[in-house]
C-alpha positions as a printed Julia matrix, in Angstrom:
155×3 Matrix{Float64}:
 -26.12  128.06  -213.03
 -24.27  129.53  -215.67
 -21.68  131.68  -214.23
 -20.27  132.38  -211.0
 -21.77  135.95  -210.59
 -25.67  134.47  -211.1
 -24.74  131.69  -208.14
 -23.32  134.33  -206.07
 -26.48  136.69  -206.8
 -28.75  133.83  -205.92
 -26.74  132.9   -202.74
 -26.94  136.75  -202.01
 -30.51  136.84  -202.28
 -31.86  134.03  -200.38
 -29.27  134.84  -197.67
 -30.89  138.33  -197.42
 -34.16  137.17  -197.16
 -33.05  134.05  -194.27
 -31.68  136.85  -192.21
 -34.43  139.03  -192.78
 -36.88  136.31  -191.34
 -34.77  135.03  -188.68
 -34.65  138.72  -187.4
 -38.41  139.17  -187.3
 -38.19  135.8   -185.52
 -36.07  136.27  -183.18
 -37.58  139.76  -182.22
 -41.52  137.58  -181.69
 -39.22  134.74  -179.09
 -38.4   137.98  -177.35
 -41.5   139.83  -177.61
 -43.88  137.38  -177.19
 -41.74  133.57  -176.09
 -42.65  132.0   -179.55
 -40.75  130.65  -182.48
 -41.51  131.08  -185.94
 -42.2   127.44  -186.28
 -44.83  127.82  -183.45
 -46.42  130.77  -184.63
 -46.97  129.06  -188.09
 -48.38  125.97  -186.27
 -50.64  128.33  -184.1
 -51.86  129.81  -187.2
 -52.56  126.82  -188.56
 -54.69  125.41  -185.47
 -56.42  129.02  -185.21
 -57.49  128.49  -189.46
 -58.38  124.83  -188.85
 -61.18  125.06  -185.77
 -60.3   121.72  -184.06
 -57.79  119.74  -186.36
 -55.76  116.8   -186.08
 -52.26  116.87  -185.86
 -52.02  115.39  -189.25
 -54.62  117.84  -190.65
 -52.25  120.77  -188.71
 -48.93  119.13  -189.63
 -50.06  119.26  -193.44
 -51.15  123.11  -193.58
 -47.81  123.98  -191.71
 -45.76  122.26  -194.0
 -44.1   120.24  -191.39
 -43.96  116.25  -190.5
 -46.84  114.95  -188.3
 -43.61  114.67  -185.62
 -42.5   117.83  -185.86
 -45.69  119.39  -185.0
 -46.27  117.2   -182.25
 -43.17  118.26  -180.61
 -44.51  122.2   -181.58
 -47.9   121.6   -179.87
 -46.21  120.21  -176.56
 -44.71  122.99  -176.06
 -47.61  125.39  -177.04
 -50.05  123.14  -174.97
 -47.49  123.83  -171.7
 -47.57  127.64  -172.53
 -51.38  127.15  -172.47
 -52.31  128.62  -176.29
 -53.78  125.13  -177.11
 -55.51  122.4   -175.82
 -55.48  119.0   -177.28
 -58.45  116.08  -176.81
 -58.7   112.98  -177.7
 -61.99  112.17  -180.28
 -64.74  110.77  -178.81
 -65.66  108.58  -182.23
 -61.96  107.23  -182.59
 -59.59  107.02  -179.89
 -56.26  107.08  -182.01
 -57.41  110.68  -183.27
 -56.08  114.02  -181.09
 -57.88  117.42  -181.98
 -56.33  119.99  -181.17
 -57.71  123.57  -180.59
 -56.44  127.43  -179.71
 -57.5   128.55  -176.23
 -58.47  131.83  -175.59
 -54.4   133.2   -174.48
 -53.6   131.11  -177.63
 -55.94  133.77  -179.14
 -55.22  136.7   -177.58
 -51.18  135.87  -178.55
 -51.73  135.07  -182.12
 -53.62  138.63  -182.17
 -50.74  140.76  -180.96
 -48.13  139.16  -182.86
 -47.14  141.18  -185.85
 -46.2   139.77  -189.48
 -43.29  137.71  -189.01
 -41.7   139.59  -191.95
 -41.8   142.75  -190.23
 -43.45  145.82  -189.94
 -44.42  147.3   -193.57
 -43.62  143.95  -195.17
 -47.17  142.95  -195.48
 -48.99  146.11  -197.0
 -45.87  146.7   -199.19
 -46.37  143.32  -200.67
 -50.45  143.43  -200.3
 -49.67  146.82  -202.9
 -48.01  144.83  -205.71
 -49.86  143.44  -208.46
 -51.92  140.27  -207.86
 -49.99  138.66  -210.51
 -47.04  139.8   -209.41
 -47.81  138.29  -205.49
 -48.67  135.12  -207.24
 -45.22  134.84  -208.9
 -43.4   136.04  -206.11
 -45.28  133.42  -204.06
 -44.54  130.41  -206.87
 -40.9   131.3   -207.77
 -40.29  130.66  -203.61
 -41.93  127.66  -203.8
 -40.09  126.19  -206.62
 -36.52  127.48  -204.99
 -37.6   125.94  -201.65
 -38.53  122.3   -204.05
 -35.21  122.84  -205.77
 -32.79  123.34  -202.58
 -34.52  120.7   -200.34
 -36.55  118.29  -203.2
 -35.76  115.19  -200.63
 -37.97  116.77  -198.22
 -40.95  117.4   -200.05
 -42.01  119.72  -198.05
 -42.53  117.71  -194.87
 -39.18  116.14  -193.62
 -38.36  119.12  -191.64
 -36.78  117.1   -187.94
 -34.39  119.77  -187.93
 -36.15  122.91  -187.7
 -36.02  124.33  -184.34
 -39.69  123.78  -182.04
């Protein structure tokens, strides 16, 4: 950083934008009993079919652990359903029932209402920026993790 004012701007910003998304969490627990950590591994099980928990660990950007934990807890609210393979008995698929469904399809962006055709009407190449500069600030404040050593985010 080169002065106090740009850390503090920084600090500013991504504060803003952790409050902004813990709101919008907070108000889908209360709405509809899920976290956002659930509704991104929900999401994930919904775009994969019938995945693994490795395959659904790795497009939620969480540790094979961590979403194990998640789909306990979704499995006893009934929104998925896990089975072991019948080729290989170590693997688990792992698939959305039909209230797992029927939730994901009343839940609204988690960044809140507006947030996602305001940002659908910027510039493609603007989106794509916006997407990579947050990727590269999440690498720089947490570059241990590497995206998947997440045992403290909340199930």
């Amino acid at each position: 950083m080169t002065d106090a004012s740009e850390r503090r701007a920084l600090l500013k910003a991504i504060r803003r934008l952790a409050r902004a998304v813990d709101i919008q969490s907070r108000r889908i627990d209360r709405e509809l009993g899920l976290t956002l950590p659930q509704y991104i591994v929900l999401s994930a099980v919904r775009d994969l079919g019938n995945g693994t928990s490795r395959e659904i660990a790795a497009a939620s950007d969480a540790s094979p652990a961590t979403v194990v934990g998640i789909l306990d807890k979704l499995e006893a609210k009934g929104l998925v359903e896990r089975a072991r393979s019948t080729t290989d008995r170590r693997s688990v698929h792992t698939r959305l029932t039909a209230a797992g469904e029927a939730t994901l399809a009343r839940i609204p962006f988690p960044l809140g209402p507006g947030f996602e055709s305001a940002f659908a009407a910027l510039p493609t190449e603007t989106r794509a920026r916006t997407i990579a500069a947050l990727n590269d600030l999440a690498a720089l404040a947490a570059p241990e993790e590497a995206g998947l050593e997440d045992s403290a985010a909340p199930l």
